[in-house]
DOTI-773471 format. One record per residue (C-alpha): residue number from 1; x, z, y. Coordinates in steps of 0.25 Angstrom, whole numbers. Each point is the difference from the previous one (the first is absolute). Example, Ala and Ser with C-alpha at 12.3 -4.5 7.8 and 13.67 -1.06 7.14 Angstrom:
2
PT seq  east    up north
PT   1    49    31   -18
PT   2     6    -2    14
% end
This chain:
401
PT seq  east    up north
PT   1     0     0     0
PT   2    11     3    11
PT   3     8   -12    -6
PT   4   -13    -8     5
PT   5     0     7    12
PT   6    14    -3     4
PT   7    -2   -14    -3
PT   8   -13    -1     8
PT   9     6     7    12
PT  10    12    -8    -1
PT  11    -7   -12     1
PT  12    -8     4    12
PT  13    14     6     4
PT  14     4   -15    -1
PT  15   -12    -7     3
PT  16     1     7    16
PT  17    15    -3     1
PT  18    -4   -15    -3
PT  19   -10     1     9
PT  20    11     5    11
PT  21     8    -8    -2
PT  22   -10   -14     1
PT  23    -4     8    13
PT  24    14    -1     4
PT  25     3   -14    -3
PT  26   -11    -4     9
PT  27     2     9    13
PT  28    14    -6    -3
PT  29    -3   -15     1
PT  30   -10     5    12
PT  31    10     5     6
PT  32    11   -12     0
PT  33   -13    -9     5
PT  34     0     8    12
PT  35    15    -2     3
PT  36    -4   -16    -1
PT  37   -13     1     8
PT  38     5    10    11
PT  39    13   -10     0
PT  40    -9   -13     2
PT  41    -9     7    12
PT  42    13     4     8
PT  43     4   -16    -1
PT  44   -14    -4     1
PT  45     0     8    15
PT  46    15    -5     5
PT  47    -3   -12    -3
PT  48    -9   -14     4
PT  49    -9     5   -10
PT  50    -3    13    10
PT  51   -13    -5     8
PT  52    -5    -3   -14
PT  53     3    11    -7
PT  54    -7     9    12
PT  55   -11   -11     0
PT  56    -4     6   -14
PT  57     1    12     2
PT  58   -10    -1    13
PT  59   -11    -9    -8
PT  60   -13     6     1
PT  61    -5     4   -14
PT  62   -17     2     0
PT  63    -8     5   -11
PT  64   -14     4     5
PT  65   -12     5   -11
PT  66   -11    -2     8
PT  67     0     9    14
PT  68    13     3    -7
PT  69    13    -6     7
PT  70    14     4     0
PT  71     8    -9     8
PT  72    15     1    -1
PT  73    14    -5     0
PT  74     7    -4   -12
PT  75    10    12     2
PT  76   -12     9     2
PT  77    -6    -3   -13
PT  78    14    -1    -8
PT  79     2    16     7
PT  80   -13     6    -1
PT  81    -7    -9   -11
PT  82    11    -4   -12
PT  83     7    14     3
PT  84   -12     7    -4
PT  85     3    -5   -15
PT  86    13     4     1
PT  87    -5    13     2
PT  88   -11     0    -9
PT  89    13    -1    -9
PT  90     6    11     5
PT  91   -10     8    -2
PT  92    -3    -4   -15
PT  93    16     3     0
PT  94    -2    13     5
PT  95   -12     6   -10
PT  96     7    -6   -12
PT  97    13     8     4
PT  98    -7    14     3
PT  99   -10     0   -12
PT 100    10    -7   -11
PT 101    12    -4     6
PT 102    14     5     5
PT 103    -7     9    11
PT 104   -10     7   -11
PT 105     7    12    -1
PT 106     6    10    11
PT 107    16    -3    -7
PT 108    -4   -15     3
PT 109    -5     1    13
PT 110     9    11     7
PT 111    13    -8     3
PT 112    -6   -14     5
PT 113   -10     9     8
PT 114    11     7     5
PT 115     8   -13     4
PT 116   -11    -7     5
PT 117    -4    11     9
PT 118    15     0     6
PT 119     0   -16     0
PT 120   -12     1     9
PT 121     3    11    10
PT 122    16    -1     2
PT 123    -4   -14     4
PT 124   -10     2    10
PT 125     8    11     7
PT 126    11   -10     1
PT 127   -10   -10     8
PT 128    -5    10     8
PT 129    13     5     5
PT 130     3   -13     3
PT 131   -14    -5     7
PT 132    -6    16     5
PT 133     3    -5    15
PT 134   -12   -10    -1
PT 135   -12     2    -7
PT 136    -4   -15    -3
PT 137    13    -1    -8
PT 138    -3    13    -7
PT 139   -12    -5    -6
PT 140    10    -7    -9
PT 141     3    15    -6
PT 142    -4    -5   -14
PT 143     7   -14    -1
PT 144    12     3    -8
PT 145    -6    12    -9
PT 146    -4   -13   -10
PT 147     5    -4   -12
PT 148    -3   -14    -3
PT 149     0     3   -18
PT 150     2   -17    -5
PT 151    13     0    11
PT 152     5    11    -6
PT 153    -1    -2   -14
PT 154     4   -14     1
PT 155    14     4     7
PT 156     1    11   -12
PT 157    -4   -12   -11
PT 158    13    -7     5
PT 159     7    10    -5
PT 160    -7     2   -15
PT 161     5     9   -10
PT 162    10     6    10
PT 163   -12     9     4
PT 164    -7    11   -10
PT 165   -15    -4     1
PT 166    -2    14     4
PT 167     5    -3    14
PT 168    -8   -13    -1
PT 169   -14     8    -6
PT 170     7    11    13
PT 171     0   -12    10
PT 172   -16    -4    -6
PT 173    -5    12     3
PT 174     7     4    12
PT 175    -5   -14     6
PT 176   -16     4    -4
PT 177     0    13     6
PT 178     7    -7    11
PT 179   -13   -10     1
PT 180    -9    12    -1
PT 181     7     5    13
PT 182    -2   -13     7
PT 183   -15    -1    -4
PT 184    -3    14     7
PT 185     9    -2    11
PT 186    -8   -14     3
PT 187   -14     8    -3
PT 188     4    10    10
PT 189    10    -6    10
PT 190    -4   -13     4
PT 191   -16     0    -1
PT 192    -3    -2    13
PT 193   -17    -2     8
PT 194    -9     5   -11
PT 195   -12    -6    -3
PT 196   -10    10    -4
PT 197   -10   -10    -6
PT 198    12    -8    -8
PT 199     5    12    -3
PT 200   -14     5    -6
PT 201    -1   -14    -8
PT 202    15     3    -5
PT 203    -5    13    -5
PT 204   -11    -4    -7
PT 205     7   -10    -6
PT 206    10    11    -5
PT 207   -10     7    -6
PT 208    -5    -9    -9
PT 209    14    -5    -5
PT 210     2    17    -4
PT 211   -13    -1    -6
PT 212     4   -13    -8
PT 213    12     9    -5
PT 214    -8    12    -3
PT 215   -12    -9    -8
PT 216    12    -8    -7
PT 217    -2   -12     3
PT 218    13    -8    -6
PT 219    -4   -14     6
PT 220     8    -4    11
PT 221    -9   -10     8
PT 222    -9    12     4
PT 223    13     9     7
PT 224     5   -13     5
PT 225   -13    -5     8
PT 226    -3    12     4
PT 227    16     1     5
PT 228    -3   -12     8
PT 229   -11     5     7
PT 230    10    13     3
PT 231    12    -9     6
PT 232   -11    -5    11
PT 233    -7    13     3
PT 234    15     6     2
PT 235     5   -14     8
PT 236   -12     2     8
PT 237     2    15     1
PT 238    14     1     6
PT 239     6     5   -14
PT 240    10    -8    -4
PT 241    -6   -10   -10
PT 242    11     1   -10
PT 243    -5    15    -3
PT 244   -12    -7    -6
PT 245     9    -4   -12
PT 246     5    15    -2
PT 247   -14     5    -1
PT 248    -5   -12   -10
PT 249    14     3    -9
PT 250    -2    17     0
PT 251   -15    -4    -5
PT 252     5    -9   -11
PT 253    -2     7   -14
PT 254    14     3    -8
PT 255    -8    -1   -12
PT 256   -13    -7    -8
PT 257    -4   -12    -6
PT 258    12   -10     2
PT 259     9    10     9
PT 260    -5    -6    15
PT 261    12     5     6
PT 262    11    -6    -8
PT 263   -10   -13    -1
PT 264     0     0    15
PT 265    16     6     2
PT 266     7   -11    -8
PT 267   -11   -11     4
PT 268     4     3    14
PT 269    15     2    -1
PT 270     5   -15    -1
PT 271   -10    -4    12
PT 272     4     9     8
PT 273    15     1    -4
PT 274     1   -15     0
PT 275   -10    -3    13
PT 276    -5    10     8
PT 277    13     7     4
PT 278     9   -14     1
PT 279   -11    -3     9
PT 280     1    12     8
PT 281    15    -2     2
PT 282    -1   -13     3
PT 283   -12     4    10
PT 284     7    13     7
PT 285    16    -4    -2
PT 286     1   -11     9
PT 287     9     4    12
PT 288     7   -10    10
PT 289    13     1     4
PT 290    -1    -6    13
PT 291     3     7    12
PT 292     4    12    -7
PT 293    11     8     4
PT 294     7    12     0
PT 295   -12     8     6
PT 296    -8     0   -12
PT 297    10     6    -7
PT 298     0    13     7
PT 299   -14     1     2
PT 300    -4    13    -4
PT 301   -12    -6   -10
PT 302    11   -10    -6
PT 303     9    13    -2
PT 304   -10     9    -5
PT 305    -4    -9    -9
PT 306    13    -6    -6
PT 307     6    13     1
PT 308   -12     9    -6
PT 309     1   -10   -13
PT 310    14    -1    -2
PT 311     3    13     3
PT 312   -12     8     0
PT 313    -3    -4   -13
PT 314    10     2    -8
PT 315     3    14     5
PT 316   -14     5    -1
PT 317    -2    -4   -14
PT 318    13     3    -5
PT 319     0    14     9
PT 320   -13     4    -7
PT 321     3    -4   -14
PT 322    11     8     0
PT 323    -6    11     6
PT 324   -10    -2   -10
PT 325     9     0   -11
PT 326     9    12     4
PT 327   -12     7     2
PT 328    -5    -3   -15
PT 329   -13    -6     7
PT 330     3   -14    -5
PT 331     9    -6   -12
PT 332    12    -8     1
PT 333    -3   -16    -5
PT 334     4     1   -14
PT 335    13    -7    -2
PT 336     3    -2    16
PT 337    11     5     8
PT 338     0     5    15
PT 339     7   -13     3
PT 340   -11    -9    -6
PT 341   -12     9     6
PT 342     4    -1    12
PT 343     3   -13    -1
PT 344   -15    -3    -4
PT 345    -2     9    13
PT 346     3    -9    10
PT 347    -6   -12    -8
PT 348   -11     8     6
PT 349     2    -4    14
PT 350    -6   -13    -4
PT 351   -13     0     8
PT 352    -2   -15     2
PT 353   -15    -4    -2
PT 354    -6    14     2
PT 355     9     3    11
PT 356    -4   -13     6
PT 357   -17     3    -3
PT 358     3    12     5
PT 359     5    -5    12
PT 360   -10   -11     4
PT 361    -9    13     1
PT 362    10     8     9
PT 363    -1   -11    10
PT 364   -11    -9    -3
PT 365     0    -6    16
PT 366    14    -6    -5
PT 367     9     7     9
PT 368    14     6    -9
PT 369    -3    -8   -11
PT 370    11    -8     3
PT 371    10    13    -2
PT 372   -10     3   -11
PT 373     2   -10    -7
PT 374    15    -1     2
PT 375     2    14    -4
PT 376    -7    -2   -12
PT 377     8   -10    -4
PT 378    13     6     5
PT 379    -3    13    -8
PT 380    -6    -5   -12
PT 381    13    -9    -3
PT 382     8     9     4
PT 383    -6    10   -10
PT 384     0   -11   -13
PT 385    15    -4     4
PT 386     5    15     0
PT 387    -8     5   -12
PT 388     2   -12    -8
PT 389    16     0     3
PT 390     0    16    -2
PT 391    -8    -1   -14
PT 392     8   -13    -5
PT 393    13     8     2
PT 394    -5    12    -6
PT 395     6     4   -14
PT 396   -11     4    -8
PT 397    -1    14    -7
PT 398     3    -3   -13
PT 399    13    -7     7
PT 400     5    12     6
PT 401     8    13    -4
% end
């Protein structure tokens, strides 16, 4: 009997590994996409193809049901439309993690909580001290505290067995407590003129998605129609839209008849990995080079930025891990050395698309995102150069004395 038990836990044992590790692969290809597509956007904007490339961006998209009409740039819907997917997948990510994966346990969760809370706040301390003279430039605070997961793990898929998968499973979970740090800071920093009746609709709407969970429901169609109905309430309401993906992830059910979350998760993952965030970098990375000068490069934002991800990152994480592990709050990443944990750390400091989407919201009139975007960049190589150099120079345990 224990014999059989052994067996069948080691297959599930094996089965979630697998299933990690497919996970991996894709976030890893995702991630070298985005290299390509942030790379084509910077040519497309310093080159004859710029007044086209802004044309696309500025087409006006309409969809009207009825009364109904939502009239928007293109830009507009890839930010508030496509990236509510992506965090409908977040999401779906998240409540897989707590209720069943590497954050299902207090000894799972501890260190990449840890980390991820000295990843957000070293960060924004950093970019405050740089911008605390003007408050339009403060509201950037929360720019660099992001983590952008398929950058990271696609640097860290360069360097294949020369990294434990525990720093790699470290890195995965770190990230998604790092998106759950976003989501609230976008639900309570950047919501802006409430509508009462929008907000009434988005509510209702809420309550019958908890009520789909709590009834069973394992179809998707009805959580997905009624989510829809839930992004217009909350882009009407002055909540940012993307939230209504969060909500409709949260109230997916884990379990039932054909597991709907997994269903959803792994249908989802290739569409958004492959699409919807190459078209975001594509969308948002696209920063011209003319007229640029020294100037921007001591501008507080750019400085806060660059420095709050290069530097604010990787002593904030790493600084809170090791506290955590000193303490005995946390574990050390089987089979990692310091060298390569921190390493991983400033691989952190890789912000990219969410620092980006983070910063549309910071200053949605326009004004910064220029430094924004080139402290972003700036920061988020910066951070992949260094990590990967650290991490492909590092001896592995079993390697040293």
């Amino acid at each position: 009997m224990s014999q059989e038990k052994h067996s069948h836990d080691h297959a599930a044992g094996g089965g979630m590994l697998a299933a990690l590790h497919a996970f991996l692969r894709l976030e890893s290809a995702g991630g070298i996409i985005l290299v390509a597509t942030m790379l084509l956007a910077l040519v497309a904007v310093n080159s004859p193809l710029a007044m086209l490339y802004q044309g696309l961006l500025d087409a006006r998209v309409i969809i009207g049901f009825g009364p109904l009409v939502i009239d928007k740039a293109f830009l507009l819907w890839i930010n508030d439309g496509l990236m509510a997917v992506f965090f409908l997948l977040v999401a779906l990510e998240i409540k897989r993690e707590v209720l069943e994966g590497e954050l299902s346990t207090p000894q799972q969760i501890a260190l990449p909580a840890f980390a991820a809370v000295g990843g957000m706040a070293v960060p924004a301390l950093l970019y405050a001290g740089f911008t605390w003279h003007d408050p339009l430039a403060l509201r950037g605070w929360a720019i660099p505290s992001a983590t952008d997961i398929a950058f990271s793990l696609g640097v860290l898929s360069l360097l294949g067995r020369r990294v434990p998968l525990s720093l790699r499973i470290f890195l995965t979970a770190l990230a998604i407590i790092d998106d759950l740090g976003a989501i609230l800071i976008i639900a309570f920093f950047y919501s802006h003129d409430l509508s009462v009746a929008a907000l009434g609709g988005g509510g209702a709407a809420v309550a019958v998605l908890i009520l789909f969970n709590r009834y069973r429901v394992v179809r998707l169609a009805p959580y997905l129609l009624v989510g829809a109905v839930l992004w217009v309430c909350l882009l009407k309401s002055g909540i940012h839209a993307t939230i209504a993906g969060v909500v409709v992830g949260l109230c997916i059910p884990l379990r039932g008849a054909g597991a709907p979350l997994h269903r959803l998760e792994h249908g989802l993952h290739p569409w958004v990995a492959y699409g919807i965030l190459p078209l975001f970098a594509f969308a948002n990375s696209g920063l011209s080079f003319a007229g640029m000068n020294v100037a921007a490069l001591v501008d507080p934002v750019f400085l806060g930025i660059a420095v709050g991800l290069f530097v604010g990152k990787q002593v904030g994480v790493f600084g809170l891990s090791w506290l955590a592990i000193r303490l005995r709050l946390g574990a050390m990443p089987t089979g990692a050395t310091w060298r390569q944990m921190y390493g991983v750390c400033i691989l952190t400091g890789i912000g990219f698309t969410m620092s980006l989407f983070i910063g549309g919201l910071a200053f949605p009139d326009g004004n910064a995102m220029v430094e924004t975007k080139l402290g972003v960049i700036a920061g988020s190589v910066a951070s992949a150069l260094t990590g990967w150099a650290l991490l492909a120079s590092a001896p592995g345990k079993d390697n040293q004395a």
